[in-house]
DSSP file (Angstrom, degrees, kcal/mol; ACC not computed):
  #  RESIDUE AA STRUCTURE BP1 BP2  ACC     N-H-->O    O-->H-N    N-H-->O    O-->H-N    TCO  KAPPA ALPHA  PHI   PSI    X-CA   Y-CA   Z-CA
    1    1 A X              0   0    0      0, 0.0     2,-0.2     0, 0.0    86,-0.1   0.000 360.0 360.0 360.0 115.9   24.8  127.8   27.8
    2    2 A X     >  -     0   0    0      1,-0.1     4,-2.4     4,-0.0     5,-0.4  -0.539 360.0-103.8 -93.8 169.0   27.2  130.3   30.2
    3    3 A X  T  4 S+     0   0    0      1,-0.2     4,-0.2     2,-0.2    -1,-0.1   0.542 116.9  61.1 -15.2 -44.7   26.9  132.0   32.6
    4    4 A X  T >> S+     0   0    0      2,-0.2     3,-7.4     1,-0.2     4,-0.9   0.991 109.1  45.6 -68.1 -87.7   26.9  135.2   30.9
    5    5 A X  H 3> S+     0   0    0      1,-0.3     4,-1.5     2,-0.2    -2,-0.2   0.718 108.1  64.8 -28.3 -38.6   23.5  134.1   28.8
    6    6 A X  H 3X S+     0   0    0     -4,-2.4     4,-1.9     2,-0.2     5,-0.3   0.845 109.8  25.9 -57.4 -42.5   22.4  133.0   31.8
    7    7 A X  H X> S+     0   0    0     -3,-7.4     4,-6.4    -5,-0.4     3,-0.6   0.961 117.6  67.7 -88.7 -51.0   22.2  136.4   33.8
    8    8 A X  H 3X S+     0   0    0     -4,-0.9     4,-3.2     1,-0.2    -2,-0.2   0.710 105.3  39.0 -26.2 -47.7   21.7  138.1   30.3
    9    9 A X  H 3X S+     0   0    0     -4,-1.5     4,-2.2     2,-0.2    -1,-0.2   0.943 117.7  45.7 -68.7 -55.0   18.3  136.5   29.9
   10   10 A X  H <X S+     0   0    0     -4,-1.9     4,-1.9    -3,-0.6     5,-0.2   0.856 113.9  58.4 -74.6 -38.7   17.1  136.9   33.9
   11   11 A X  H >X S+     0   0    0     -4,-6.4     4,-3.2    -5,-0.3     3,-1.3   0.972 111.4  39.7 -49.3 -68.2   18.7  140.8   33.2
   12   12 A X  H 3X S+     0   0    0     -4,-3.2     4,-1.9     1,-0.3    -2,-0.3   0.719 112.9  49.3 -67.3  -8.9   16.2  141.2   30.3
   13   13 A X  H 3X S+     0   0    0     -4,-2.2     4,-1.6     2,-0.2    -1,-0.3   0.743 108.7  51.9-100.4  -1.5   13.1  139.7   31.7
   14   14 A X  H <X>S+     0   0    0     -4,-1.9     4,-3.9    -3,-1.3     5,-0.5   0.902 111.1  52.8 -43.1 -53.3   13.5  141.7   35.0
   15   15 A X  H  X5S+     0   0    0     -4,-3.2     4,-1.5    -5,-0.2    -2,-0.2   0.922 112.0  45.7 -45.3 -56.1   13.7  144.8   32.1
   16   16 A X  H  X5S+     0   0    0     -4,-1.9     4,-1.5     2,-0.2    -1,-0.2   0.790 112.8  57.3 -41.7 -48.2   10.2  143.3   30.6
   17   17 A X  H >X5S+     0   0    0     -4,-1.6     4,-1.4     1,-0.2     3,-0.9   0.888 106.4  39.3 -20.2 -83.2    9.0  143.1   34.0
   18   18 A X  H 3X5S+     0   0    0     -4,-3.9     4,-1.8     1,-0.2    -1,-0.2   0.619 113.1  54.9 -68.7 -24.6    9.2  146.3   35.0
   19   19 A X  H 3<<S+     0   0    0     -4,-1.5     4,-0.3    -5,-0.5    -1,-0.2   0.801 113.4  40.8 -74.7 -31.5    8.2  147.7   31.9
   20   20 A X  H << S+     0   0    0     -4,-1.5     4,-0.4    -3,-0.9     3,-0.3   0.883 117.3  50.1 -81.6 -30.9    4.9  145.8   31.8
   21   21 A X  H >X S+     0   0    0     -4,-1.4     3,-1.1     1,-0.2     4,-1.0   0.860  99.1  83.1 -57.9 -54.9    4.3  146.4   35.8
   22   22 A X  T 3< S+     0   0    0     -4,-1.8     4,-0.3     1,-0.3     5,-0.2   0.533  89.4  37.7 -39.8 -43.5    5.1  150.3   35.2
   23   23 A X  T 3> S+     0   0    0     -3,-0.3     4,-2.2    -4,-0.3    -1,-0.3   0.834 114.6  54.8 -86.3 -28.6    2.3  151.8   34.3
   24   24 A X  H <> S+     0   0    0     -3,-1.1     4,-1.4    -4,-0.4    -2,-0.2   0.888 116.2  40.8 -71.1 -38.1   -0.1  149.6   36.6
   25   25 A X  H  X S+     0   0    0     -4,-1.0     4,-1.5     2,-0.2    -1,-0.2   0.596 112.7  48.4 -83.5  -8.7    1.9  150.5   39.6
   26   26 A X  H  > S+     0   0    0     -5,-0.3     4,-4.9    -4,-0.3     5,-0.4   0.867 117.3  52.8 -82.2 -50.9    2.7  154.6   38.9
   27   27 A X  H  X S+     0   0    0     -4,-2.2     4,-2.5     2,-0.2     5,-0.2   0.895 112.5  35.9 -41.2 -46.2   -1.2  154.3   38.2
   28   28 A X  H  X S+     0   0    0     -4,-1.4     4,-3.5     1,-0.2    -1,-0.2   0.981 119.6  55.8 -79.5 -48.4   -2.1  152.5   41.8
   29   29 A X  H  X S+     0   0    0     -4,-1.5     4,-2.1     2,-0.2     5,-0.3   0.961 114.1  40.5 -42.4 -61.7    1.1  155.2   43.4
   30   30 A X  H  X S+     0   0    0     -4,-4.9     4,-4.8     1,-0.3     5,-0.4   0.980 116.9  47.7 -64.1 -55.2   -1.0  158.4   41.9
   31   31 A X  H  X S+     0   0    0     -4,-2.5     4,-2.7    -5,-0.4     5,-0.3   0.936 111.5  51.9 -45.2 -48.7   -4.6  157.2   42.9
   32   32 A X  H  < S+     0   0    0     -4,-3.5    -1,-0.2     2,-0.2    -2,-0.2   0.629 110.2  45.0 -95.4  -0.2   -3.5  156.4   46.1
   33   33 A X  H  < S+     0   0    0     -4,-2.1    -1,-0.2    -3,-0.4    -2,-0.2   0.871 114.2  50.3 -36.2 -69.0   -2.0  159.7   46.8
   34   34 A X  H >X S+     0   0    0     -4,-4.8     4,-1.6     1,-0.3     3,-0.5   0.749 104.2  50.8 -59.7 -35.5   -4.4  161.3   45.6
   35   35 A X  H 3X S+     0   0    0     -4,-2.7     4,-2.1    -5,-0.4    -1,-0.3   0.894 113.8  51.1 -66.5 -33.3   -7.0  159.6   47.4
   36   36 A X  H 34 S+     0   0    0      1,-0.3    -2,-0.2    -5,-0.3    -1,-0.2   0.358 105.8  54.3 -99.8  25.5   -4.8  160.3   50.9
   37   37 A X  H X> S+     0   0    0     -3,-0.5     4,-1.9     3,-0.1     3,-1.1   0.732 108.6  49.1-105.0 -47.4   -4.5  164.0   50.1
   38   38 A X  H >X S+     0   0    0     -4,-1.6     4,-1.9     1,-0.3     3,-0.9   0.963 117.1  39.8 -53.9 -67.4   -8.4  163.9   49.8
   39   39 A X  H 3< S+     0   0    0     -4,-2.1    -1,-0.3     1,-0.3    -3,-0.2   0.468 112.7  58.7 -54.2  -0.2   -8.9  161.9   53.5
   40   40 A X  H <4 S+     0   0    0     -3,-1.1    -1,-0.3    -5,-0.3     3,-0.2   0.912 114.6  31.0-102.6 -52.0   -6.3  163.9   54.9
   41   41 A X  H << S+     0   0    0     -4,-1.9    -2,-0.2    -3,-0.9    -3,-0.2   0.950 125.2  44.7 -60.4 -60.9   -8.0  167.2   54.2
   42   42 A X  S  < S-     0   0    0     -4,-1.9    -1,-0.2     2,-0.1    -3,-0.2   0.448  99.0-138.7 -72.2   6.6  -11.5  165.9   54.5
   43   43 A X        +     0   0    0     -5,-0.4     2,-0.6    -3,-0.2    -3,-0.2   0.764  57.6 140.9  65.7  21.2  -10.3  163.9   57.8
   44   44 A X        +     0   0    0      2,-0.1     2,-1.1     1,-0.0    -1,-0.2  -0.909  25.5 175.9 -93.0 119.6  -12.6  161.0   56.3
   45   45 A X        +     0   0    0     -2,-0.6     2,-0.5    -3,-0.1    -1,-0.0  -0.769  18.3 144.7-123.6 105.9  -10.7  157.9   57.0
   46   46 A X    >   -     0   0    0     -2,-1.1     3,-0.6     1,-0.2     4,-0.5  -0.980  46.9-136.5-133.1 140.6  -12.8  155.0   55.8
   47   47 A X  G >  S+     0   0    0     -2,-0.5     3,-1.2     1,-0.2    -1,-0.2   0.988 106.3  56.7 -48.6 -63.6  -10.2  151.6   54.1
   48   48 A X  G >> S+     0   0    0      1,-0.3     4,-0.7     2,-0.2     3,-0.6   0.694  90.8  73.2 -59.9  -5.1  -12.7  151.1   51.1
   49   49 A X  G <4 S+     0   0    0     -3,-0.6     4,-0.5     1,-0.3     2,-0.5   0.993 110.2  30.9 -74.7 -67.9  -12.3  154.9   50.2
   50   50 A X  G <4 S+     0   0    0     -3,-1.2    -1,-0.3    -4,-0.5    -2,-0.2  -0.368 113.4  53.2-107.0  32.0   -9.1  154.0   48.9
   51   51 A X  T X> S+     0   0    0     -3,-0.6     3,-5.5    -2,-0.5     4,-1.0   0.548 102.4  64.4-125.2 -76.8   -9.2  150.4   47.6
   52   52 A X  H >X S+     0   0    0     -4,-0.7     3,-2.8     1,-0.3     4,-0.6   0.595 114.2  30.6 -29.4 -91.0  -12.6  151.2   45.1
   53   53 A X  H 3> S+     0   0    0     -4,-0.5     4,-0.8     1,-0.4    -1,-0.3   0.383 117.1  55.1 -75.6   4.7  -10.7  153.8   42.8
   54   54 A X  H <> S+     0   0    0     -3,-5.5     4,-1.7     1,-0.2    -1,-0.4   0.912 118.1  35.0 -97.1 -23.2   -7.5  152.4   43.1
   55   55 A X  H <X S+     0   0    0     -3,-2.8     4,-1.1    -4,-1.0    -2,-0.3   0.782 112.9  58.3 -60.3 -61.5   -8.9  149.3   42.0
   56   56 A X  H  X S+     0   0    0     -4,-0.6     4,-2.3     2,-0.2    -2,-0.2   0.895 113.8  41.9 -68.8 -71.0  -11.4  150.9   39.5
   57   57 A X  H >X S+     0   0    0     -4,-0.8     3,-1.8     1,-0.2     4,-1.7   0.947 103.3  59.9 -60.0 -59.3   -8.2  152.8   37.7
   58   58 A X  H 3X S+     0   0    0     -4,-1.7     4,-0.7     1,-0.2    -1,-0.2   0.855 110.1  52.4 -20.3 -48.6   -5.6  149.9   37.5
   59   59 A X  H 3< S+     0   0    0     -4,-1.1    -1,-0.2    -5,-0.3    -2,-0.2   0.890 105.2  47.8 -57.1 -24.6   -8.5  148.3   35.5
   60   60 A X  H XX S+     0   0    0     -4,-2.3     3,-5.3    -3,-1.8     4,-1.1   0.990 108.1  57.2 -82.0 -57.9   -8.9  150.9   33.2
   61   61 A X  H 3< S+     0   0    0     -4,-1.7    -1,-0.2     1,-0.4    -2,-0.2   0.384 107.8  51.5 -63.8  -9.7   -5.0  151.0   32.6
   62   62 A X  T 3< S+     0   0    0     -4,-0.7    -1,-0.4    -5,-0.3    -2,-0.2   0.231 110.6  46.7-123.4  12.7   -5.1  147.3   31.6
   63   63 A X  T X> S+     0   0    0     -3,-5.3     3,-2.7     3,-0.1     4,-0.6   0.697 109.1  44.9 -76.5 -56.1   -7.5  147.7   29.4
   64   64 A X  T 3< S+     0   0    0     -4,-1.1    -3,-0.2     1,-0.2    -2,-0.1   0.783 137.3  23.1 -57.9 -18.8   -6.5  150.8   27.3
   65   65 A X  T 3> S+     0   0    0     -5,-0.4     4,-1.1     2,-0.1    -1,-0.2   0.374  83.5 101.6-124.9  15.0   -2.9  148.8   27.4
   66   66 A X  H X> S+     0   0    0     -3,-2.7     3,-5.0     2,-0.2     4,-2.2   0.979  89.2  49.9 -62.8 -68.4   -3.2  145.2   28.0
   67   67 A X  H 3X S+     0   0    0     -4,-0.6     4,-1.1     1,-0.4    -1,-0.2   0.750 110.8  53.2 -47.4 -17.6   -2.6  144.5   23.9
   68   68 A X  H 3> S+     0   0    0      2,-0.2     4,-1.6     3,-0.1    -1,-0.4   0.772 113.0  42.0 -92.0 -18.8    0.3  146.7   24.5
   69   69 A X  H <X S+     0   0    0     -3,-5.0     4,-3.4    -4,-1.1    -2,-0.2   0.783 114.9  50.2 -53.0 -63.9    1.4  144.4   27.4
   70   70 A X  H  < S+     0   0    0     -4,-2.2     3,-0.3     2,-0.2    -2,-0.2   0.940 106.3  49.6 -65.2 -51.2    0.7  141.6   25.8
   71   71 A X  H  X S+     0   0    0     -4,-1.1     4,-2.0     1,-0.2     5,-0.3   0.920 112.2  50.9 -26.3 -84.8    2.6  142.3   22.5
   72   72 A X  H  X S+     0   0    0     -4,-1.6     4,-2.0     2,-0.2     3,-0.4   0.840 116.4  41.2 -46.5 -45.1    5.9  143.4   24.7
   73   73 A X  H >< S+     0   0    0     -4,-3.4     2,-1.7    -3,-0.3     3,-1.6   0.364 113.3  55.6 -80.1-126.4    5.7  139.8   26.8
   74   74 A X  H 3> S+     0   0    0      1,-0.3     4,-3.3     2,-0.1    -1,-0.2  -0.171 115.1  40.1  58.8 -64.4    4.7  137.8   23.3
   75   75 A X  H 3X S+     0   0    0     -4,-2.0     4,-1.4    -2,-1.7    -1,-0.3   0.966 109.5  56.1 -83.7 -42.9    8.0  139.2   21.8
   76   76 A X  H XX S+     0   0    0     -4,-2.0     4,-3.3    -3,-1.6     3,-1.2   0.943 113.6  46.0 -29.6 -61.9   10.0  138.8   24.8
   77   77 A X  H 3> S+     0   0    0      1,-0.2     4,-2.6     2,-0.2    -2,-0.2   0.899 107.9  46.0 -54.7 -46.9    9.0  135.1   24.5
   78   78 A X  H 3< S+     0   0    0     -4,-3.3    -1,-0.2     1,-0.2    -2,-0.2   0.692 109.7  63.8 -77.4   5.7    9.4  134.0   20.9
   79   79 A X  H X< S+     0   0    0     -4,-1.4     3,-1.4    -3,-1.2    -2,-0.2   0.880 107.8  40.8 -60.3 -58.4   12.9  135.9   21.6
   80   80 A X  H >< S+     0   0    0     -4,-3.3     3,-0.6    -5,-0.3     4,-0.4   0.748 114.7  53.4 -82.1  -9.4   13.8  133.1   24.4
   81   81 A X  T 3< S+     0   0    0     -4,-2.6     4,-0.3     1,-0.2    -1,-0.2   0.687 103.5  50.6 -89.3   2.3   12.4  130.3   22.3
   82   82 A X  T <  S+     0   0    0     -3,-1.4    -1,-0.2    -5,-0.2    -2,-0.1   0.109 101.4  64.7-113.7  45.9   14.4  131.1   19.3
   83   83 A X  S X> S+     0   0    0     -3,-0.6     3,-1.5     2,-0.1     4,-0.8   0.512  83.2  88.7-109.7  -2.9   17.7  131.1   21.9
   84   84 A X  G >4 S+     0   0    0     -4,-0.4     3,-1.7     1,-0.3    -2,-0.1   0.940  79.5  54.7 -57.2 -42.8   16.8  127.3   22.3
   85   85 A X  G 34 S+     0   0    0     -4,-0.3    -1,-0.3     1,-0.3    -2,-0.1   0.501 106.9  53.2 -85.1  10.0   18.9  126.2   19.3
   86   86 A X  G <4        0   0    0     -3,-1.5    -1,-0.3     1,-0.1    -2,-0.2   0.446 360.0 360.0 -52.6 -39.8   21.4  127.6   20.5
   87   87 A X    <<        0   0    0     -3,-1.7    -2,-0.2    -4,-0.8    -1,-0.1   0.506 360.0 360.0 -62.8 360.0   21.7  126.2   23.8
């Protein structure tokens, strides 16, 4: 195996990474804006105000798209087991 294959593989599963990650972190980024636009305007600053929903949404965003999650890591994987006979 060179080099090359080497970084190729560590390139694309960064790519998978970020692509499964994406939607769970824009999700927790929007909520939690949004939550500090509220406290900032209603001057309530209590920690759990902003944990609950962010918490509460990230879930929902791995349900409606876990299978879609799963599916992209799944193919990633039987991709790097069929570079073993290669190797």
């Amino acid at each position: 195996m060179s080099d090359a294959q080497v970084i190729e593989i560590v390139a694309e599963a960064f790519q998978v990474a970020a692509t499964i990650a994406g939607p769970i972190l824009m999700t927790a980024l929007f909520v939690g804006v949004t939550i500090s636009l509220l406290q900032t305007i209603t001057q309530i600053q209590e920690m759990t105000l902003t944990f609950v929903p962010k918490v509460v949404a990230m879930g929902m965003v791995m349900l409606f798209s876990g299978q879609w999650m799963i599916r992209t890591l799944t193919n990633w994987v039987i991709g790097l087991w069929s570079l073993i006979p290669t190797i």
